[in-house]
C-alpha positions in Angstrom: 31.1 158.7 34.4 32.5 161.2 36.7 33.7 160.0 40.7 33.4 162.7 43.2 36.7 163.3 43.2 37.1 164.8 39.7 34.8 167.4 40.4 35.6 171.1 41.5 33.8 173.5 43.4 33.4 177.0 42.3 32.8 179.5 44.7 33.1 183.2 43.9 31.9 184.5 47.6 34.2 185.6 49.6 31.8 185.2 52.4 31.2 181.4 51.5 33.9 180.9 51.7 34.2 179.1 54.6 30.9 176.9 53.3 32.6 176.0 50.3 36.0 174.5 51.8 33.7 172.7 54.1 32.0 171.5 51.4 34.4 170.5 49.5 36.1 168.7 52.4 33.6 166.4 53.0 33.7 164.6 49.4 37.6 165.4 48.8 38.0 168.1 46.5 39.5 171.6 45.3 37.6 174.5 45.7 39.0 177.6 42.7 37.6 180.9 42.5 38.4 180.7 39.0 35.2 180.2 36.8 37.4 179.4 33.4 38.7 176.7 35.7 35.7 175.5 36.8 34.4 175.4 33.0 37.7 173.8 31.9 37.2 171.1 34.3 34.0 170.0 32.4 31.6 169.4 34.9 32.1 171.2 38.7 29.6 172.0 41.7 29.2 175.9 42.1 27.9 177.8 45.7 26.6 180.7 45.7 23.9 182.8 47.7 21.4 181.1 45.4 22.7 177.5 46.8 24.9 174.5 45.7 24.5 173.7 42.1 26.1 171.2 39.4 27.0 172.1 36.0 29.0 171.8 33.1 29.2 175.8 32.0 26.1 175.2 30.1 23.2 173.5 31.7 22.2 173.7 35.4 20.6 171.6 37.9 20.2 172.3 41.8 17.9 170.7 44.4 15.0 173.3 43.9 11.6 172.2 46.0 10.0 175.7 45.3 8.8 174.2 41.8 6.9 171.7 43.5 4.8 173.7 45.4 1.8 174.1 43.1 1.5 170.3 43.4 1.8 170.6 47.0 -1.6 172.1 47.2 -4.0 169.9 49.7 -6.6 168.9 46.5 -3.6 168.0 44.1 -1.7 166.0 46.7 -4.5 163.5 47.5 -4.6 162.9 43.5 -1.0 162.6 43.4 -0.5 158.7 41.7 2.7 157.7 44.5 0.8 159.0 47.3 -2.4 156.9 46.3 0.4 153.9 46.1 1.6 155.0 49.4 -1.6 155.0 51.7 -2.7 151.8 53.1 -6.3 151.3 55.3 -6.6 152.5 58.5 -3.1 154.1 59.6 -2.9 157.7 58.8 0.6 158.2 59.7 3.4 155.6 57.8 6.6 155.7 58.1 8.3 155.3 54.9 11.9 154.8 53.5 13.0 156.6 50.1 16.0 153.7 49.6 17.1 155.8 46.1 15.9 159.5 46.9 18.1 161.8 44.1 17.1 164.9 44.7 14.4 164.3 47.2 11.2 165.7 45.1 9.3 162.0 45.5 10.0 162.7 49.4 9.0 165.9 49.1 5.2 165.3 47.8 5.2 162.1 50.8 6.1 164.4 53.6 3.3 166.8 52.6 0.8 164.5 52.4 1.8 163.5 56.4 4.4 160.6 56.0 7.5 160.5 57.6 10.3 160.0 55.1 13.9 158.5 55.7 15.9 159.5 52.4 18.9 157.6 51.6 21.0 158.7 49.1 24.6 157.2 48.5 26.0 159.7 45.7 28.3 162.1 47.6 27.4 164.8 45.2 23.6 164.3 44.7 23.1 164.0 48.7 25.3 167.6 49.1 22.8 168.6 46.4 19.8 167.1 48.4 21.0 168.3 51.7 21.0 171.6 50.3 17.5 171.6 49.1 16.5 170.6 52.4 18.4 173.4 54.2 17.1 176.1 51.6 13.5 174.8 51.9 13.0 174.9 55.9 13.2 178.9 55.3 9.8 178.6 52.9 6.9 178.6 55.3 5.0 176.7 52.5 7.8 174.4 52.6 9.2 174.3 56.5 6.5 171.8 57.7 7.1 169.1 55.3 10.4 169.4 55.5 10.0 168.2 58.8 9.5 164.5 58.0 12.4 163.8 55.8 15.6 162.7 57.5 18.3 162.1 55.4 20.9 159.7 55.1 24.1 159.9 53.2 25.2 156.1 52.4 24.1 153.3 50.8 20.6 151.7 50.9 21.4 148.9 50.0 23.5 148.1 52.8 21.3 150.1 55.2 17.9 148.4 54.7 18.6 145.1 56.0 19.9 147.1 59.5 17.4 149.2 60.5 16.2 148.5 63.9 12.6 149.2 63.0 10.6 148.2 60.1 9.4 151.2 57.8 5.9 150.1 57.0 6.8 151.1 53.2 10.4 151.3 50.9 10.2 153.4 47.7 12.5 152.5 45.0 13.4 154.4 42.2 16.6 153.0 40.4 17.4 154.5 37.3 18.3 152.2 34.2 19.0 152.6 30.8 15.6 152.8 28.7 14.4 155.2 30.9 18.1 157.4 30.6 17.2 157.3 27.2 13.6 158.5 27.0 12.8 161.9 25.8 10.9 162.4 29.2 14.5 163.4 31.1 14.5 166.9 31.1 17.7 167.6 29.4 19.3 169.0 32.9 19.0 166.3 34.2 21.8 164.6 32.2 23.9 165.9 33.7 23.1 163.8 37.2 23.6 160.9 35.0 27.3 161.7 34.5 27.7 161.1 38.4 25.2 158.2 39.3 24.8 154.9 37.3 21.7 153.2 36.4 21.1 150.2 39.2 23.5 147.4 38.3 22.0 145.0 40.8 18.6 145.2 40.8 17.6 142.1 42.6 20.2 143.8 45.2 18.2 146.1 46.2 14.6 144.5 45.8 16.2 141.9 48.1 17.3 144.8 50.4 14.4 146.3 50.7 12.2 142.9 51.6 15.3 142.7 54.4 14.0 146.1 55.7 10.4 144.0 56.3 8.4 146.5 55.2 3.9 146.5 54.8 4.5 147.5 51.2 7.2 148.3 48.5 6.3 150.9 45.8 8.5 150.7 42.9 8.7 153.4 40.4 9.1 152.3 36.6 8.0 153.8 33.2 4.8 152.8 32.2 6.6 150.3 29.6 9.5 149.2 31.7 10.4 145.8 32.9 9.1 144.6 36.5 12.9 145.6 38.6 14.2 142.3 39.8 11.1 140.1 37.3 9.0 140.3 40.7 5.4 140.8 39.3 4.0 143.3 41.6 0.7 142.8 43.9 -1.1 145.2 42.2 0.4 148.7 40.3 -1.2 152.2 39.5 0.2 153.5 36.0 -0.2 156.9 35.0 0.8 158.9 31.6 4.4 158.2 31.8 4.8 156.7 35.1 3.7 153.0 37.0 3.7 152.2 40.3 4.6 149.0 41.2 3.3 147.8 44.2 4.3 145.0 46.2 2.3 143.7 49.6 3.5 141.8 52.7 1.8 139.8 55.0 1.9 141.6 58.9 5.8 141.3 60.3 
């Protein structure tokens, strides 16, 4: 499990240069120009015109929302499983709170379908990841409206819900943990975000954070095998091919 600071960012630009030391500033690390260091290193963040990526010298991943836009499409998004969980009778405009956002693409599909979408994300390397995404996506006129909505946050859910000053009328949750790490679902890039972020290791933490937020509804994202998070049996869930949504209804705060 790598911590922030055993990372290295490789920039080759000249002319992001300034970026990168910013960048690299913000989460306390080197920047080299060296790619054999970089690679030596094991796993490093690299900038380049193309955006802020992670890799290990072999496989990839970078906040891309471009791949999403086929699902974007007005039809496919109203058939989209987490936005049925998301919609609630009569109100048309929810305001809803990713607590574990990763790379954003769950708040991505929300915000085009109309909801306004607080993203919390307490990774230092994911949420540079994220926040790039974001930046790169308000240039995509397909992309610029949705992008929009979200608002992100760079810090802990967990200790965040319980303070907000208005109640979110939903919380998403989607904590990693182990049998889903495992399944042969996780694109293989994507193992690489596991080096940085652990599966949740309190997950009654942050169910119990989320009901301290006082939300209308909680919409918990599991495998469609997986374990209820925290044992709470849900009100009612919508289960797909591979995924479930649990979701969990409170009365009127």
């Amino acid at each position: 499990m790598y911590v922030a600071e055993e990372l290295i960012l490789l920039s080759e630009n000249e002319q992001l240069k300034e970026r990168a030391d910013a960048l690299a500033k913000r989460i306390g690390i080197s920047v080299t120009e060296d790619r054999n260091a970089a690679a030596e290193n094991g796993l490093f963040l690299e900038l380049s015109e193309e955006g802020l990526s992670l890799s290990d010298g072999d496989m990839i991943v970078k906040g891309d929302f471009t791949r999403l836009l086929p699902r974007l499409v007005k039809g496919r998004l109203n058939s989209e499983f987490l936005v049925k969980a998301a919609k609630m009778k009569g109100r048309e405009t929810l305001g809803i709170v990713d607590a574990t956002a990763g790379l954003g693409e769950d708040s991505l599909i929300l915000a085009a379908a109309g909801f306004n979408v607080r993203l919390y994300e307490y990774d230092p390397v994911i949420g540079l990841l994220l926040e790039d995404a974001l930046l790169r996506a308000k240039d995509v006129p397909e992309l610029c409206d949705a992008v929009g909505r979200m608002t992100l946050c760079l810090e802990n859910s967990i200790a965040a819900l319980p303070l907000l000053s208005e109640h979110p009328d939903v919380v998403l949750l989607d904590p990693m943990f182990p049998e889903r790490r495992k399944s042969a679902a996780v694109k293989k890039k994507f193992q690489l975000i596991h080096h940085l972020e652990k599966p949740c290791e309190d997950e009654e933490a942050l169910l119990q954070a989320a009901i301290l937020a006082k939300p209308k509804k909680i919409i918990i994202k599991r495998p469609v095998k997986g374990p209820y998070l925290g044992d709470r049996k849900p009100s009612y869930s919508i289960t797909g091919k591979a995924i479930r949504y649990d979701c969990l209804i409170f009365p009127e705060n």
